[in-house]
PQR file with spaces between the fields and no chain letter, atoms N, CA, C, O and H, PARSE charges and radii, in Angstrom:
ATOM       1  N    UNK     1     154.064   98.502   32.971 -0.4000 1.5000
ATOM       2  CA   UNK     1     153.583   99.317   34.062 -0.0000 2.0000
ATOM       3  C    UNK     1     152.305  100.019   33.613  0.5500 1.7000
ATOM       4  O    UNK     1     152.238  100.657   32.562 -0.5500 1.4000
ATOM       5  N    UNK     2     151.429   99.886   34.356 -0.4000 1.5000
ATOM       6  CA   UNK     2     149.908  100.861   33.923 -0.0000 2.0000
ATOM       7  C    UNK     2     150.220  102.106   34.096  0.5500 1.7000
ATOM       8  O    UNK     2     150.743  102.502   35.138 -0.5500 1.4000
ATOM       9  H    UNK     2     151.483   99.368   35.210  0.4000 1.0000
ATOM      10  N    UNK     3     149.924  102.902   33.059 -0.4000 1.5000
ATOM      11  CA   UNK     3     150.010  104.011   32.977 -0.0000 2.0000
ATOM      12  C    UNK     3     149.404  104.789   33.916  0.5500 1.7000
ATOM      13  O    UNK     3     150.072  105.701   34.403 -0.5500 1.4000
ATOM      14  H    UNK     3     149.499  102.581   32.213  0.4000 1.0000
ATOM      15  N    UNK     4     148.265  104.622   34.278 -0.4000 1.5000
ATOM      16  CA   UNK     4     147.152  105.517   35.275 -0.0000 2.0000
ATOM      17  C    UNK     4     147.788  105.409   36.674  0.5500 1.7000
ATOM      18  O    UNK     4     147.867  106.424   37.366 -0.5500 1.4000
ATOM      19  H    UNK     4     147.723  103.882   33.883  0.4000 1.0000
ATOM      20  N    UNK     5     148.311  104.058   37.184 -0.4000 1.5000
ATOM      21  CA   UNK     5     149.023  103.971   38.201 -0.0000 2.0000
ATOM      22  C    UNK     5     150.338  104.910   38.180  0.5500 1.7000
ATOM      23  O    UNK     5     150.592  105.655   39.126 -0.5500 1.4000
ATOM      24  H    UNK     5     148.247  103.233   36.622  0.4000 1.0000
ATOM      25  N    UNK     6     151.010  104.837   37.236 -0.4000 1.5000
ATOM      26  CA   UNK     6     152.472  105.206   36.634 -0.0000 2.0000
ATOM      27  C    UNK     6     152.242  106.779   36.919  0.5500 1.7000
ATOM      28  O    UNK     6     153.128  107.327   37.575 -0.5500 1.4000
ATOM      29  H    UNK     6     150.803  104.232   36.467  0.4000 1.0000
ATOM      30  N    UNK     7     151.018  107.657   36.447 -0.4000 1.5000
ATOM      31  CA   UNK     7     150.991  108.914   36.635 -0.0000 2.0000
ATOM      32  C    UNK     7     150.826  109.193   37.919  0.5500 1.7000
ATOM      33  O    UNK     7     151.437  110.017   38.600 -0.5500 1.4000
ATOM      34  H    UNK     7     150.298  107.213   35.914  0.4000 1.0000
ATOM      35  N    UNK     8     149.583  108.138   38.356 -0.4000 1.5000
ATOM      36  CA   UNK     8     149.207  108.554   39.806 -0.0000 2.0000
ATOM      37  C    UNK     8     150.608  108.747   40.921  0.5500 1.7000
ATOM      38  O    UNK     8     150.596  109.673   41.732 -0.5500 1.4000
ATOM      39  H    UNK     8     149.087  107.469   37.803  0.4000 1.0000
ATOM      40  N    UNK     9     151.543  107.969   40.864 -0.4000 1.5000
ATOM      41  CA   UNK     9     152.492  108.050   41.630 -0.0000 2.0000
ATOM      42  C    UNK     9     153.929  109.343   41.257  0.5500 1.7000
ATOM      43  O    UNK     9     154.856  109.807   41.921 -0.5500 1.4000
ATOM      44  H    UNK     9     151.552  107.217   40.206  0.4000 1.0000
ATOM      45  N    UNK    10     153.491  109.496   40.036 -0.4000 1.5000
ATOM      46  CA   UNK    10     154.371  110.502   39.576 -0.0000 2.0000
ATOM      47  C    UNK    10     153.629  111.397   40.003  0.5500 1.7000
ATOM      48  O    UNK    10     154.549  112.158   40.303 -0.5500 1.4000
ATOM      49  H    UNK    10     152.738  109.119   39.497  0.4000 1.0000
ATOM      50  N    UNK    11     152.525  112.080   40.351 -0.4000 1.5000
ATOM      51  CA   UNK    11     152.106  113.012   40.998 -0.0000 2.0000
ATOM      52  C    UNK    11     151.701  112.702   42.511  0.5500 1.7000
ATOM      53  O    UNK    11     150.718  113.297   42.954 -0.5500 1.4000
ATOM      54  H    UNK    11     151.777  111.462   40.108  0.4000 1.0000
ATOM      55  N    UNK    12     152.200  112.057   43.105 -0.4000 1.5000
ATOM      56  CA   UNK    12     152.101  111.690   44.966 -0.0000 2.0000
ATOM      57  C    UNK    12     153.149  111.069   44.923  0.5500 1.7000
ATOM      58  O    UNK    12     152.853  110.356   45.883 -0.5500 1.4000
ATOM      59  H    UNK    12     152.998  111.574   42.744  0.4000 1.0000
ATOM      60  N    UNK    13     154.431  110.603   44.556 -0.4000 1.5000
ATOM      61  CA   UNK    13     154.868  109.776   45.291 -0.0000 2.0000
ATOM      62  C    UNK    13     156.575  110.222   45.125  0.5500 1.7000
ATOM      63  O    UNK    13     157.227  109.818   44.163 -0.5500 1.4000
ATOM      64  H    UNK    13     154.671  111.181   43.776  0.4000 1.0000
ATOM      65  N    UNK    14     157.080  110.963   46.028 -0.4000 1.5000
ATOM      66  CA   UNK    14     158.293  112.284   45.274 -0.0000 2.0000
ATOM      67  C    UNK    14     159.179  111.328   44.765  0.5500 1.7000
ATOM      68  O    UNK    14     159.505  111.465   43.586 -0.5500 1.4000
ATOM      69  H    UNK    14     156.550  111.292   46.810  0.4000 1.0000
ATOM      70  N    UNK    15     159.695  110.271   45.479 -0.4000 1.5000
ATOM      71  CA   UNK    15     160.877  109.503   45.107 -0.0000 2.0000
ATOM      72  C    UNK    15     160.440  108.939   43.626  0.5500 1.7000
ATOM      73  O    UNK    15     161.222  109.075   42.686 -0.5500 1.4000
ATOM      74  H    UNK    15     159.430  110.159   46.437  0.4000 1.0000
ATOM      75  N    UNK    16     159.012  108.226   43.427 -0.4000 1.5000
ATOM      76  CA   UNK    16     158.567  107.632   41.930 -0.0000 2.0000
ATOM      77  C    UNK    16     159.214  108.819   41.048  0.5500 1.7000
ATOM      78  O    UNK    16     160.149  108.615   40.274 -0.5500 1.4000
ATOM      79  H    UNK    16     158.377  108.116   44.191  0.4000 1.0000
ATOM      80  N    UNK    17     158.806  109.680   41.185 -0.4000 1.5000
ATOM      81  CA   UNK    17     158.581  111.205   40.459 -0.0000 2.0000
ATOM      82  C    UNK    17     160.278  111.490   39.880  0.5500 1.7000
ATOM      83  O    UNK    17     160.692  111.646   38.732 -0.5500 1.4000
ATOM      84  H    UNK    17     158.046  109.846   41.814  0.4000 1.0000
ATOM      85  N    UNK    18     160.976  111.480   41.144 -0.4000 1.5000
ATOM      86  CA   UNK    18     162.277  111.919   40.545 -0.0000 2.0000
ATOM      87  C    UNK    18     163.213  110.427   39.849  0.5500 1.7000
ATOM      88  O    UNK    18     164.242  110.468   39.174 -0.5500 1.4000
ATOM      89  H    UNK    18     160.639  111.354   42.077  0.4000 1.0000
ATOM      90  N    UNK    19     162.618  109.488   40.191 -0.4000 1.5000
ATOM      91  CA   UNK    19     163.435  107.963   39.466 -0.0000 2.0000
ATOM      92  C    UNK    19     162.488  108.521   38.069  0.5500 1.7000
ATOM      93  O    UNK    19     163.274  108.996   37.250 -0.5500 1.4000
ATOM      94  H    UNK    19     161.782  109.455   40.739  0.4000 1.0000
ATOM      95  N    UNK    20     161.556  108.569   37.751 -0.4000 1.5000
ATOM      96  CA   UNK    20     160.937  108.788   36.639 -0.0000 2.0000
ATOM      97  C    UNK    20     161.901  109.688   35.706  0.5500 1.7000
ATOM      98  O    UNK    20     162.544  109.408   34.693 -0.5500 1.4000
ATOM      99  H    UNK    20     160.917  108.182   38.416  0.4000 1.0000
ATOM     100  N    UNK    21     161.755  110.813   36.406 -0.4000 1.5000
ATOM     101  CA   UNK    21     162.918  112.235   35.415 -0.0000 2.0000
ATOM     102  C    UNK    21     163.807  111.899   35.274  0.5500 1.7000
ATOM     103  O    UNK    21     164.374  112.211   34.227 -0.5500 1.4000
ATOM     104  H    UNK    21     161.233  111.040   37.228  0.4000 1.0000
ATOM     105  N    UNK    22     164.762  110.697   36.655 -0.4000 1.5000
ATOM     106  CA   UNK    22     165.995  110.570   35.596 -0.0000 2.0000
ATOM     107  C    UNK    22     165.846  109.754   34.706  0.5500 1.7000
ATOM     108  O    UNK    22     166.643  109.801   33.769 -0.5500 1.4000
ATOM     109  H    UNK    22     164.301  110.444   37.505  0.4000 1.0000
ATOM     110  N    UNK    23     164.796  108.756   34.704 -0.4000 1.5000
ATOM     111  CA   UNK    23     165.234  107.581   33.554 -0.0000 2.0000
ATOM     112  C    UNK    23     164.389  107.998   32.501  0.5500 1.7000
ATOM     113  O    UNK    23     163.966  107.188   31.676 -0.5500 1.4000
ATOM     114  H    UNK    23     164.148  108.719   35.465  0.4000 1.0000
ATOM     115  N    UNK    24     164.063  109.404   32.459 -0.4000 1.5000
ATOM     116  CA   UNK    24     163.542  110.326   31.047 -0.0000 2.0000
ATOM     117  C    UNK    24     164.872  111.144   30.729  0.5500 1.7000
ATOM     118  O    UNK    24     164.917  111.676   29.620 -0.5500 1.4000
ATOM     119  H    UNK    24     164.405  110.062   33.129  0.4000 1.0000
ATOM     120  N    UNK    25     165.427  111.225   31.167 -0.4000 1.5000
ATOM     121  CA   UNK    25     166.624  111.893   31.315 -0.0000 2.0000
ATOM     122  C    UNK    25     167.806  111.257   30.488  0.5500 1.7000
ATOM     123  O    UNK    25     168.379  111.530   29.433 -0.5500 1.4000
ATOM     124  H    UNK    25     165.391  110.793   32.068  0.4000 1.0000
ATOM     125  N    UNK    26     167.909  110.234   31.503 -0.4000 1.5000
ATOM     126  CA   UNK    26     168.725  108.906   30.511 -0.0000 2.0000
ATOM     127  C    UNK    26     168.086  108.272   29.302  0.5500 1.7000
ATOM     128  O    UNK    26     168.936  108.021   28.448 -0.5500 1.4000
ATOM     129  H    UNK    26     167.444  110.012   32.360  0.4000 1.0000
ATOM     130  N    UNK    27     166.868  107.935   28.958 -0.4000 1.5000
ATOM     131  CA   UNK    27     166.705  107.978   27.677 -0.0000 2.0000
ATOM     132  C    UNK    27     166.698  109.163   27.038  0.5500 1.7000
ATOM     133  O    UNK    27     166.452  108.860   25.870 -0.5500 1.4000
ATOM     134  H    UNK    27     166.178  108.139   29.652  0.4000 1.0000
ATOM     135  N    UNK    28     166.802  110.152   27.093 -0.4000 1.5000
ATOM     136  CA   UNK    28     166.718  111.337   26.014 -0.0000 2.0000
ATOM     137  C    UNK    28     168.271  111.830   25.688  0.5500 1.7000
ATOM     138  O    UNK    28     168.631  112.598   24.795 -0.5500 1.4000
ATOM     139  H    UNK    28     167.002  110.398   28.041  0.4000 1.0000
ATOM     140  N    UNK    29     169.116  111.121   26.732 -0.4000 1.5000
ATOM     141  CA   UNK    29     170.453  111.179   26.228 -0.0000 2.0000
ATOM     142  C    UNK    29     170.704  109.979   25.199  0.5500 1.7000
ATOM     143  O    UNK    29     171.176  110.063   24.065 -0.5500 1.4000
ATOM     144  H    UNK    29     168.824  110.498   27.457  0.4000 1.0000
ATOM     145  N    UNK    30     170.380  109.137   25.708 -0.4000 1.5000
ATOM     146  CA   UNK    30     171.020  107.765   24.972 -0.0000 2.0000
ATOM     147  C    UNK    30     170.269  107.790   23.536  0.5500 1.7000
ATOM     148  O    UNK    30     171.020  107.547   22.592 -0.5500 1.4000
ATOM     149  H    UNK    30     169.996  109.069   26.629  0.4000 1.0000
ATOM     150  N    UNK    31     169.164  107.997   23.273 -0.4000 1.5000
ATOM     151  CA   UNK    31     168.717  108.647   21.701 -0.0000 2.0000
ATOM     152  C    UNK    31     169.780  109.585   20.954  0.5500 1.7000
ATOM     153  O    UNK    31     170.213  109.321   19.832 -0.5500 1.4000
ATOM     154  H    UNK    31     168.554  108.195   24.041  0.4000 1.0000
ATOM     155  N    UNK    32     170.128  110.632   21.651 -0.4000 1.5000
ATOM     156  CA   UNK    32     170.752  111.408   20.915 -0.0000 2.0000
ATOM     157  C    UNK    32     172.339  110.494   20.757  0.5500 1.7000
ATOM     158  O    UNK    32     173.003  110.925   19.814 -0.5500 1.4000
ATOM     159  H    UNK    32     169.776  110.846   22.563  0.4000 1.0000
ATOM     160  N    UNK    33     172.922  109.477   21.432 -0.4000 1.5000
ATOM     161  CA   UNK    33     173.592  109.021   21.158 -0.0000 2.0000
ATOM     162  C    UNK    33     173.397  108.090   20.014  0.5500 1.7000
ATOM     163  O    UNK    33     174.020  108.115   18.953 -0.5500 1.4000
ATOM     164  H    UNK    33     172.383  109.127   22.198  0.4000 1.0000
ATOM     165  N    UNK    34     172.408  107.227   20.378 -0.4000 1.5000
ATOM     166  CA   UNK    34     171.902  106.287   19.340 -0.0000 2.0000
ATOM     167  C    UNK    34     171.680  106.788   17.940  0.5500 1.7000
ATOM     168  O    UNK    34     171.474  105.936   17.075 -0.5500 1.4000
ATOM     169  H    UNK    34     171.901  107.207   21.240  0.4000 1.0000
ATOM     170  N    UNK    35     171.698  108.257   17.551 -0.4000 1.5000
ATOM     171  CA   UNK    35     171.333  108.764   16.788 -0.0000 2.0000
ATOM     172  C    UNK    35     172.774  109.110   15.323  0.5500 1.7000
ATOM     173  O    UNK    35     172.904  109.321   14.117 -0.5500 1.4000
ATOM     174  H    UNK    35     171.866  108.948   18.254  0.4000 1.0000
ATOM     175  N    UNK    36     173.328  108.993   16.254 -0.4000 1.5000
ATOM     176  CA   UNK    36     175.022  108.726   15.640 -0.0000 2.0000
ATOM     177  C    UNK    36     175.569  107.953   14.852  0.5500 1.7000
ATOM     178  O    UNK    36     175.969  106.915   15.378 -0.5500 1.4000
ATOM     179  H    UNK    36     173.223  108.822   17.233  0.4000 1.0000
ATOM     180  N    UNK    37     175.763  108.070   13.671 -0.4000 1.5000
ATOM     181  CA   UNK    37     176.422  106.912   13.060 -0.0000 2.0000
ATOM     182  C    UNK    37     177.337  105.873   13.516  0.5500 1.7000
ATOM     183  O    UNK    37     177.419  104.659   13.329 -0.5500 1.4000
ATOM     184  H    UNK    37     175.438  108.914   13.244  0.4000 1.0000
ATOM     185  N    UNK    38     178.316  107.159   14.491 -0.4000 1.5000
ATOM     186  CA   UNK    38     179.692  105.902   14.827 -0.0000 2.0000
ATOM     187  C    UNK    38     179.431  106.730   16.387  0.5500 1.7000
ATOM     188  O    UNK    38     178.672  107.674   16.606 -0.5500 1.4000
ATOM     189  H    UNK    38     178.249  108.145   14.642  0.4000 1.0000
ATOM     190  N    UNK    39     180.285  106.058   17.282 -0.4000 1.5000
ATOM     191  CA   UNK    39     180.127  106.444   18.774 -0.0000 2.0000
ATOM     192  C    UNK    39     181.723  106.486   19.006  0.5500 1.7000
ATOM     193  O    UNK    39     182.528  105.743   18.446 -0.5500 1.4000
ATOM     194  H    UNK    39     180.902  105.292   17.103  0.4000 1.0000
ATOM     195  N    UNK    40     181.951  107.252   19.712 -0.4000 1.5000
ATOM     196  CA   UNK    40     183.886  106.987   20.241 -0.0000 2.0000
ATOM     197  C    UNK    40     183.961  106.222   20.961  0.5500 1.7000
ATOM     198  O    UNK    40     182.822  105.799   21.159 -0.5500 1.4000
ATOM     199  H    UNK    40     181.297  107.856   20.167  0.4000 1.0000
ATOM     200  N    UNK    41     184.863  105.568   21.719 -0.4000 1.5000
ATOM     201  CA   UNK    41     185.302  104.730   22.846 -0.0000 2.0000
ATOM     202  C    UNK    41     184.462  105.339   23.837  0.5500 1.7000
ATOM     203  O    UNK    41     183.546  104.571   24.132 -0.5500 1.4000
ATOM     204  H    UNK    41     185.788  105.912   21.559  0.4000 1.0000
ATOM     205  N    UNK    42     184.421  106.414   24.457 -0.4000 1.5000
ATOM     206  CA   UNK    42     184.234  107.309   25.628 -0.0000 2.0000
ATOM     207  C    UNK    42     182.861  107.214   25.267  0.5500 1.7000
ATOM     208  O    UNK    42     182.300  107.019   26.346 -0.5500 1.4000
ATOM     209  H    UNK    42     185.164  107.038   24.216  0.4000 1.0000
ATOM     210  N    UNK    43     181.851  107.242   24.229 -0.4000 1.5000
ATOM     211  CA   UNK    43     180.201  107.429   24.262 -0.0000 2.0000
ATOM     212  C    UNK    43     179.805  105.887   24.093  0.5500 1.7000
ATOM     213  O    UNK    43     178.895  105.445   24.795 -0.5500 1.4000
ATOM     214  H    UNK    43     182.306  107.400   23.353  0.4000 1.0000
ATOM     215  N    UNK    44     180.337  105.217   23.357 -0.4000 1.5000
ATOM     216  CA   UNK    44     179.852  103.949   23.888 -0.0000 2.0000
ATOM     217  C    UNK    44     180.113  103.281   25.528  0.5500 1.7000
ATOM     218  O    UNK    44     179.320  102.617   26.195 -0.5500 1.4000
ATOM     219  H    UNK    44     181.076  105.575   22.787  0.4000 1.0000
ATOM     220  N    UNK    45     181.131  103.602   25.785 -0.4000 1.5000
ATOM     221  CA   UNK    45     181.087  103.482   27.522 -0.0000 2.0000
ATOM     222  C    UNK    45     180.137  104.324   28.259  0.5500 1.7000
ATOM     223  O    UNK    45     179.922  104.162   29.460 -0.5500 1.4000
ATOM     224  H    UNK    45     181.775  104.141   25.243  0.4000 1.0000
ATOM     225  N    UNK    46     179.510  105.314   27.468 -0.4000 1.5000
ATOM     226  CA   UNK    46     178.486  106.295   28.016 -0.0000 2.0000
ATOM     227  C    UNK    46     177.203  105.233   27.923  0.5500 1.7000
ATOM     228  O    UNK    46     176.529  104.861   28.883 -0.5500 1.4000
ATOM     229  H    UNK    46     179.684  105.445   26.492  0.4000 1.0000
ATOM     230  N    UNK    47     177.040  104.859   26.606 -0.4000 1.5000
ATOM     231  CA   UNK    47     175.996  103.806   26.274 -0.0000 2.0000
ATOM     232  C    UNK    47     175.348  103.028   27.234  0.5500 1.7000
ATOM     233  O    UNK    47     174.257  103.149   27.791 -0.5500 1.4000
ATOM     234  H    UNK    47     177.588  105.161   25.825  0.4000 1.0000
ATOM     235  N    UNK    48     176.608  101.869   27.344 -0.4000 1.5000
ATOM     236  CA   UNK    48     176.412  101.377   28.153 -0.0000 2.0000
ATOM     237  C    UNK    48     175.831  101.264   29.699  0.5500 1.7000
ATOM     238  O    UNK    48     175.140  100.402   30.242 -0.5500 1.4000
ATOM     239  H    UNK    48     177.494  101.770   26.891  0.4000 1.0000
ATOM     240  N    UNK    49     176.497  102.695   30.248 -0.4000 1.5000
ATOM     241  CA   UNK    49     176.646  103.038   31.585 -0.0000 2.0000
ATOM     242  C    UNK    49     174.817  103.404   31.499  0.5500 1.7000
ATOM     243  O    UNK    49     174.021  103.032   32.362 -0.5500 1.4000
ATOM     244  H    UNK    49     177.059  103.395   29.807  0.4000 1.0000
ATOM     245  N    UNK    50     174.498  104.091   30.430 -0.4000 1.5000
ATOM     246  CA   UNK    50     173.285  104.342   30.413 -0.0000 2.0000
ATOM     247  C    UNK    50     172.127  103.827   30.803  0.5500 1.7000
ATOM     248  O    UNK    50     171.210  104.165   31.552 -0.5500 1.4000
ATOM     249  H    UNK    50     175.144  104.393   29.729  0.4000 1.0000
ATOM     250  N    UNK    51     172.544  102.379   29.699 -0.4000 1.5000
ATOM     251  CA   UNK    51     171.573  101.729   29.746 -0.0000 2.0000
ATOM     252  C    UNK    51     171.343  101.058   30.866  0.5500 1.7000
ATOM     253  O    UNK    51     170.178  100.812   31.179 -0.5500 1.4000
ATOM     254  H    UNK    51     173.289  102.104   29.090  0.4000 1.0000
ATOM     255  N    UNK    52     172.495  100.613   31.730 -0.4000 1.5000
ATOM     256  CA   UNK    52     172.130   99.709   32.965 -0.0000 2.0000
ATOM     257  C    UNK    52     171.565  100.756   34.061  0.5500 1.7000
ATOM     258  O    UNK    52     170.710  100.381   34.863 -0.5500 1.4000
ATOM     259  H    UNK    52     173.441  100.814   31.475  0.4000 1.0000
ATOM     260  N    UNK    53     172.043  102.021   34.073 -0.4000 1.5000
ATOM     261  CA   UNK    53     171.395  103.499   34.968 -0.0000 2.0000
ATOM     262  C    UNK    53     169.862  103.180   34.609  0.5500 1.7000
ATOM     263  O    UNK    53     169.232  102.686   35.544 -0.5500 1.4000
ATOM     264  H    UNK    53     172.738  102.325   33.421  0.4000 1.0000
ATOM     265  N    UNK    54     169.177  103.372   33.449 -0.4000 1.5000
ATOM     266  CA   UNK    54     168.050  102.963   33.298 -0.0000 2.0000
ATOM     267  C    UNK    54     167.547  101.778   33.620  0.5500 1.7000
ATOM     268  O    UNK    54     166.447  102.133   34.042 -0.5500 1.4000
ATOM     269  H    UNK    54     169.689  103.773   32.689  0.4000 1.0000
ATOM     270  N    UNK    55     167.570  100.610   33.722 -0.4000 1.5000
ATOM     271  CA   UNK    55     167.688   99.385   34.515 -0.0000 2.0000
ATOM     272  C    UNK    55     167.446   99.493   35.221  0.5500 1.7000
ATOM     273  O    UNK    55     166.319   99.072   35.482 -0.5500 1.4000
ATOM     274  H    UNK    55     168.464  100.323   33.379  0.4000 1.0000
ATOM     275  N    UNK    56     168.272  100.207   36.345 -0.4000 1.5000
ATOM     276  CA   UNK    56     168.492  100.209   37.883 -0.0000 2.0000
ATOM     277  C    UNK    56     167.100  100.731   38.480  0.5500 1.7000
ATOM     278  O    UNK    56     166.414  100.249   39.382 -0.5500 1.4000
ATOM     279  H    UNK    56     169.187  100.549   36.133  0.4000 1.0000
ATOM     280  N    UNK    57     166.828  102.293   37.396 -0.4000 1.5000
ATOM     281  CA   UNK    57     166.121  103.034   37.860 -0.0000 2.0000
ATOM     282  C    UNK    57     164.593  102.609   37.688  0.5500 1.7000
ATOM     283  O    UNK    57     163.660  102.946   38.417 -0.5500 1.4000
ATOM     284  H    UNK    57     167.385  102.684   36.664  0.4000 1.0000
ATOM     285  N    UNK    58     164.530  101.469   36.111 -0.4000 1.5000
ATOM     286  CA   UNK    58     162.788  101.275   36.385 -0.0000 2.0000
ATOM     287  C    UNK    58     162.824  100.212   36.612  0.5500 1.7000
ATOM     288  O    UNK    58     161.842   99.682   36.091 -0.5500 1.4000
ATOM     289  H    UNK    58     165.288  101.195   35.519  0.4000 1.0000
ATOM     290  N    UNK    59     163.876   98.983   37.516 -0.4000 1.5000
ATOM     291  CA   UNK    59     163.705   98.515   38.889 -0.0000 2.0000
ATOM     292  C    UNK    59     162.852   98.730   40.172  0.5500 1.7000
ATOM     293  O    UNK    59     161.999   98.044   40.734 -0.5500 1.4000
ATOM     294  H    UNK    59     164.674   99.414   37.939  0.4000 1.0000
ATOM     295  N    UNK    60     163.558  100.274   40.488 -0.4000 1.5000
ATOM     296  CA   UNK    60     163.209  100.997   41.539 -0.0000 2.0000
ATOM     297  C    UNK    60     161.984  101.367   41.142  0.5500 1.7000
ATOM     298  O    UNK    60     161.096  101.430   41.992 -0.5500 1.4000
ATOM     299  H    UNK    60     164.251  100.831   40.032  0.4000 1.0000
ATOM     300  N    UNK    61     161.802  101.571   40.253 -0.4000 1.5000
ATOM     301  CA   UNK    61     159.951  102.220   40.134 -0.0000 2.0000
ATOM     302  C    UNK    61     159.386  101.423   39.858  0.5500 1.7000
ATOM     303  O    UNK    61     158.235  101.833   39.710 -0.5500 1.4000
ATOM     304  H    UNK    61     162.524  101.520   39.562  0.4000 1.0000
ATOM     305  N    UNK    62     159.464  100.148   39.615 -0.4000 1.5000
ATOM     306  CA   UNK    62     158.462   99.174   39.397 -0.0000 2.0000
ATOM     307  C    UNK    62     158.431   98.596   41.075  0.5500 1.7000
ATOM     308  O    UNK    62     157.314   98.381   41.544 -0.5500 1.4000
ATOM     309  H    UNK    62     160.399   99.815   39.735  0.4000 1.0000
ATOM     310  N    UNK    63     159.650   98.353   41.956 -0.4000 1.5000
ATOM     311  CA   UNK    63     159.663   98.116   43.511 -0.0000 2.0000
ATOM     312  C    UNK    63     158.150   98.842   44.285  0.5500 1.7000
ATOM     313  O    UNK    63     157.242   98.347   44.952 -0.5500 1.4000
ATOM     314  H    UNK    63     160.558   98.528   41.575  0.4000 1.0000
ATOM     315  N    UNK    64     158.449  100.243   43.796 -0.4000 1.5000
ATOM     316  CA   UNK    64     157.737  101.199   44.610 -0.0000 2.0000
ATOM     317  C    UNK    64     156.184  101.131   43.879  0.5500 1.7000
ATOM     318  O    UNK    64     155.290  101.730   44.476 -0.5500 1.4000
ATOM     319  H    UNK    64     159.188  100.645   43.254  0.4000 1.0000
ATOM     320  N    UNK    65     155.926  100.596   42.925 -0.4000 1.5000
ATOM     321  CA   UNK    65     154.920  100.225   42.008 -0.0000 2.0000
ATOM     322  C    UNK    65     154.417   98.927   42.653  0.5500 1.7000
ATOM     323  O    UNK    65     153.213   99.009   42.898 -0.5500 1.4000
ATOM     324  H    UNK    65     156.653  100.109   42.440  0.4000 1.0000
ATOM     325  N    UNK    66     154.712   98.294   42.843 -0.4000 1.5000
ATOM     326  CA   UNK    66     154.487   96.805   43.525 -0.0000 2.0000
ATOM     327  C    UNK    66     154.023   97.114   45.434  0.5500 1.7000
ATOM     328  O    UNK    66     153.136   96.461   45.984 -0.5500 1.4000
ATOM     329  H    UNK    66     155.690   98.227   42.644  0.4000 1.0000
ATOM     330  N    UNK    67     154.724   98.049   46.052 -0.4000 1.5000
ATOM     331  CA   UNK    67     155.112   98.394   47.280 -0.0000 2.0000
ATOM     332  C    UNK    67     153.204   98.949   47.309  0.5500 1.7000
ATOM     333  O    UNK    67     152.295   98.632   48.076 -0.5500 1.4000
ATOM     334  H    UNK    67     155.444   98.580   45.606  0.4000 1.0000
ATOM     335  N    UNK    68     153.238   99.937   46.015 -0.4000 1.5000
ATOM     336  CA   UNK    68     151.730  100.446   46.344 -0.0000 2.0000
ATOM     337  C    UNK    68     150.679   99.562   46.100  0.5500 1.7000
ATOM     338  O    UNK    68     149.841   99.336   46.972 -0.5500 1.4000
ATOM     339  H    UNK    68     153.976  100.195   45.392  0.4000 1.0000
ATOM     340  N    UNK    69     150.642   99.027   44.971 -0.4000 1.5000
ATOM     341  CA   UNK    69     149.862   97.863   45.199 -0.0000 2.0000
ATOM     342  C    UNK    69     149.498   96.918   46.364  0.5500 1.7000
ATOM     343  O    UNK    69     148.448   96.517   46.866 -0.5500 1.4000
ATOM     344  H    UNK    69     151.323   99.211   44.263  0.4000 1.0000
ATOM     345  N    UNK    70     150.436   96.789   46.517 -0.4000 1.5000
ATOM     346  CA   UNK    70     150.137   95.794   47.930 -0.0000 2.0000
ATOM     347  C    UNK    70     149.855   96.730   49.273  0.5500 1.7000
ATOM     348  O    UNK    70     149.322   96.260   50.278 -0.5500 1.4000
ATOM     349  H    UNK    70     151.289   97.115   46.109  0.4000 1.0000
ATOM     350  N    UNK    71     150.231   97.949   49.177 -0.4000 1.5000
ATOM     351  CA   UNK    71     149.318   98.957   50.405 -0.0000 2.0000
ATOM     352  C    UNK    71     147.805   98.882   49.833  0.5500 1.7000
ATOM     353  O    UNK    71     146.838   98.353   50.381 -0.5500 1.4000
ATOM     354  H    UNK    71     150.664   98.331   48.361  0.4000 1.0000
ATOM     355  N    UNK    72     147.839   99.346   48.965 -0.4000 1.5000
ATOM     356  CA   UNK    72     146.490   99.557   48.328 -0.0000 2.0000
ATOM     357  C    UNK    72     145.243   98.446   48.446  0.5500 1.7000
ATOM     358  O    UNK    72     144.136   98.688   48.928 -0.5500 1.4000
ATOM     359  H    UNK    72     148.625   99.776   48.520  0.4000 1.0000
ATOM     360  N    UNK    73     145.787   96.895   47.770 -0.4000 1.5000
ATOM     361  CA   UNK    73     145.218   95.834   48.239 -0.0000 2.0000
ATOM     362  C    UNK    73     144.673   95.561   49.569  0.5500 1.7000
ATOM     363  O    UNK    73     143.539   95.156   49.824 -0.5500 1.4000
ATOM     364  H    UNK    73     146.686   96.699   47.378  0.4000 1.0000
ATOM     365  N    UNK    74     146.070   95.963   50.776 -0.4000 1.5000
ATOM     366  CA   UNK    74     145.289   95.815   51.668 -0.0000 2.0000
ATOM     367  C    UNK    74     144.730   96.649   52.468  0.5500 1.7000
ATOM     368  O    UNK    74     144.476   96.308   53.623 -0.5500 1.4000
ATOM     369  H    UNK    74     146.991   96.293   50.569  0.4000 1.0000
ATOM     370  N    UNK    75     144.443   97.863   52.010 -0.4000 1.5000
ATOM     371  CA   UNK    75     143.605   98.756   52.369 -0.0000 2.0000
ATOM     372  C    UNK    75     142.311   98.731   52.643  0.5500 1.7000
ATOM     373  O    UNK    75     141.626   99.106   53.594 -0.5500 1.4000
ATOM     374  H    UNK    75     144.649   98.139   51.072  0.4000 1.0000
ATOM     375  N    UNK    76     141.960   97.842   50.892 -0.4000 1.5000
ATOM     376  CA   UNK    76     140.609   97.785   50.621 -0.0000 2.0000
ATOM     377  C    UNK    76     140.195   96.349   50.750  0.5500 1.7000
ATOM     378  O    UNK    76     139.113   95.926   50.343 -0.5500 1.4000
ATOM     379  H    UNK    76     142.517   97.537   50.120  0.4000 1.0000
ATOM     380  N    UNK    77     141.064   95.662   51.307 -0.4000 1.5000
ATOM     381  CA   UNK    77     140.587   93.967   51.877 -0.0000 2.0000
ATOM     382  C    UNK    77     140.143   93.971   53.427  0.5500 1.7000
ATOM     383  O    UNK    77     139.794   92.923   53.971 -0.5500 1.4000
ATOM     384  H    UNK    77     141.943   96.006   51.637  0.4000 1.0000
């Protein structure tokens, strides 16, 4: 994802903005998990759950990333 785009929409675009915080959110948990020698049953099911939450979410922001592009394109065509 281009960064300059990536900010631009994190500052205009509310829904980019809040998929962004959580999947800063969810990685800054899953580090501190990763950070663990051993994980219990219950944090590796956290793990997991994590990682596909993050998935989901820069899905959705790459959708809405693509969505502007192609407004944008044909704006200026």
């Amino acid at each position: 994802m281009e960064a300059s785009l990536r900010e631009e929409l994190i500052a205009s675009h509310e829904e980019f903005r809040r998929l962004a915080q959580e999947h800063s959110q969810h990685s800054q948990r899953l580090e501190v998990l990763l950070q663990k020698r051993y994980l219990s049953e219950e944090e590796k099911l956290e793990e997991v759950k994590l990682k596909k939450l993050k998935l989901r979410l820069k899905d959705q922001m790459e959708l809405i990333e693509q969505q502007h592009r192609h407004d944008h394109h044909h704006q200026v065509a």
